[in-house]
N, C-alpha and C positions, 0 to 999 in steps of 0.2 A: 483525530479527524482522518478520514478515508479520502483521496484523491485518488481520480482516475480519468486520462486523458481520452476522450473519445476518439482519437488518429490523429498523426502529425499536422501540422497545417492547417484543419480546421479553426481550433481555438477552443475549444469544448471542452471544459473541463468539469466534472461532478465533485464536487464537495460535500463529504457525507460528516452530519455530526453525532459522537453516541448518543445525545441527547434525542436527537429527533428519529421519528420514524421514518425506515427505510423505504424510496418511493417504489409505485411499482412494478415498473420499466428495469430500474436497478435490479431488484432483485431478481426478475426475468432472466437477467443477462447472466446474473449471478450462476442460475439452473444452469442456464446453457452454457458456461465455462466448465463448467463441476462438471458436464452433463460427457463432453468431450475432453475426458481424461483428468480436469480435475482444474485448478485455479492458480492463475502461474503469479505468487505474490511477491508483490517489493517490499520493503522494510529500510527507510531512510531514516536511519537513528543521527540526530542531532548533536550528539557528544554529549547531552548534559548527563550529568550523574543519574544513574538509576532509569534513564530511557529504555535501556535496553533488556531490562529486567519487564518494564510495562509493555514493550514490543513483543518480548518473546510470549508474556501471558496473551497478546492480543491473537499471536499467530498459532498458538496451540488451541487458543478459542475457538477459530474459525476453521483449523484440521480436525475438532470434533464435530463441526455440526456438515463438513460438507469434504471431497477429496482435494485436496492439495498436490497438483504436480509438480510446481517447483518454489522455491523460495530465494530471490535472489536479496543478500544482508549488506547494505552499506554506511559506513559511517564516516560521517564529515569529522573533518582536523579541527573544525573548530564549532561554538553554538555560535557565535556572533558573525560568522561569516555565512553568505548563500554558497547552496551545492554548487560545486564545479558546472561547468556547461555537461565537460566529460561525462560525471558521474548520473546528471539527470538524463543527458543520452542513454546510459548504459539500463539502469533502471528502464527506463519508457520500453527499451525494446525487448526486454529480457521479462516486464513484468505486465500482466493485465490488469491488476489492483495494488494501490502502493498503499503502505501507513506510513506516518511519520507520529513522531509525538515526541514530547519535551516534558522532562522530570525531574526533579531535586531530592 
């Protein structure tokens, strides 16, 4: 599942699932990231085993179909605990579009 927060303080967040199709404002946004130098992505791997194996196919997925400027990769100490405040700070401002995903 693809999150991505529309700016601090609002409260806006998109929730994209692979399942469903991409809306079409999203995708808009998408052009225009790509369009200006390329798509600056988070990656919030969960600790579970094998997450970071699904994460990296997800981010080489998305560096074929469109340019990629930056990748910022964090992974939590633990699956049963939420991200640090820190850490989701750090993502939010360092990334336009986050993944996260959970694996066994």
């Amino acid at each position: 599942m693809t999150v991505r927060n529309e700016g601090a303080g609002n409260g806006k967040v998109f929730l994209i699932s692979p399942e469903a199709p991409v809306p079409q404002g999203e995708a808009a946004g998408a052009q225009r990231e790509a369009s200006s130098g390329g798509l600056r992505i988070g990656v919030l791997d969960n600790s579970k085993s094998n997450a970071d194996h699904l994460l990296k196919m997800i981010i080489e997925g998305v560096g074929r179909q469109m340019p990629v400027a930056s990748v910022v990769s964090l992974r939590k100490a633990n699956p049963s605990t939420p991200a640090p405040k820190a850490m989701l700070d750090q993502i939010e401002a360092e990334a336009d579009f986050v993944v996260s995903a959970m694996a066994d």
